[in-house]
N, C-alpha and C positions, 0 to 999 in steps of 0.2 A: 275451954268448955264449949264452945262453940264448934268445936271441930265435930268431938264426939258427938255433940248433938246431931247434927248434920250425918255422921255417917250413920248414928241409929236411927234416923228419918234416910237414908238412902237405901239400907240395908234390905227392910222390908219389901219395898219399892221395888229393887232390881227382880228380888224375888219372885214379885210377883210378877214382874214383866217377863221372869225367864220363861214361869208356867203358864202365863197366855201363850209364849212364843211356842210349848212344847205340845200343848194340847191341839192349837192350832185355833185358839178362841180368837186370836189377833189376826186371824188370816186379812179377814175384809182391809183393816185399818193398814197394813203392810200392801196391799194390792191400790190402794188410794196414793199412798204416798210412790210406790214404783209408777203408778201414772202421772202422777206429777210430775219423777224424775225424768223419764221418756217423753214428755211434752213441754218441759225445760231443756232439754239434749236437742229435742227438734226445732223447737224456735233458735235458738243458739246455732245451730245447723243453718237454717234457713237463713238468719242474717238477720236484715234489721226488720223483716216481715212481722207486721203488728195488724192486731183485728183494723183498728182504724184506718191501715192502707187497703182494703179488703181483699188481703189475703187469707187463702180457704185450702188450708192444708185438712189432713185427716185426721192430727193430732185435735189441732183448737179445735175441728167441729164435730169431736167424737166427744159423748160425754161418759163420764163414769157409770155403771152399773151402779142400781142402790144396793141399798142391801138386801132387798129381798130377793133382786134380779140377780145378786152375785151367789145367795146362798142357791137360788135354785140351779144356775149354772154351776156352781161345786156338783151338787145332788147329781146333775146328769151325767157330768164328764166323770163322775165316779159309777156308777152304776150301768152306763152304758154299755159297756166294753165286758166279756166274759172274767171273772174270776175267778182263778183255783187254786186250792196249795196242792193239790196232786198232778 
């Protein structure tokens, strides 16, 4: 009984994560988590280099965009550039 529960608490769930993924409402929160991944790659890269030894790469002292700083960069990088379907 438990199983089924679980998969009807999963079911909707995925659902909805597919249609944030499709519309693109989950962009911000997908762009957080690849900076993490790129700034874990990079420390990993670097070696045992930690804030406390005061190492000053570009990953650790670049901070994330908020979100309103990210929606606006979308806006630009979209609207910048000419667009035509002809």
């Amino acid at each position: 009984m438990t199983i089924v529960r679980a998969l009807v608490l999963r079911v909707p769930r995925n659902i909805w994560s597919w249609i944030r993924q499709v519309s693109g409402d989950s962009a911000y929160e997908n762009y957080l988590l690849s900076t993490r991944r790129v700034a874990r790659a990079e420390m990993v890269r670097a070696g045992s280099c930690t804030m406390e030894a005061g190492c000053s790469t570009h990953v650790t002292s670049a901070l994330p965009l908020t979100r309103e700083e990210f929606y606006l960069h979308a806006l630009r990088r979209r609207y910048s550039t000419v667009s035509r379907c002809c």
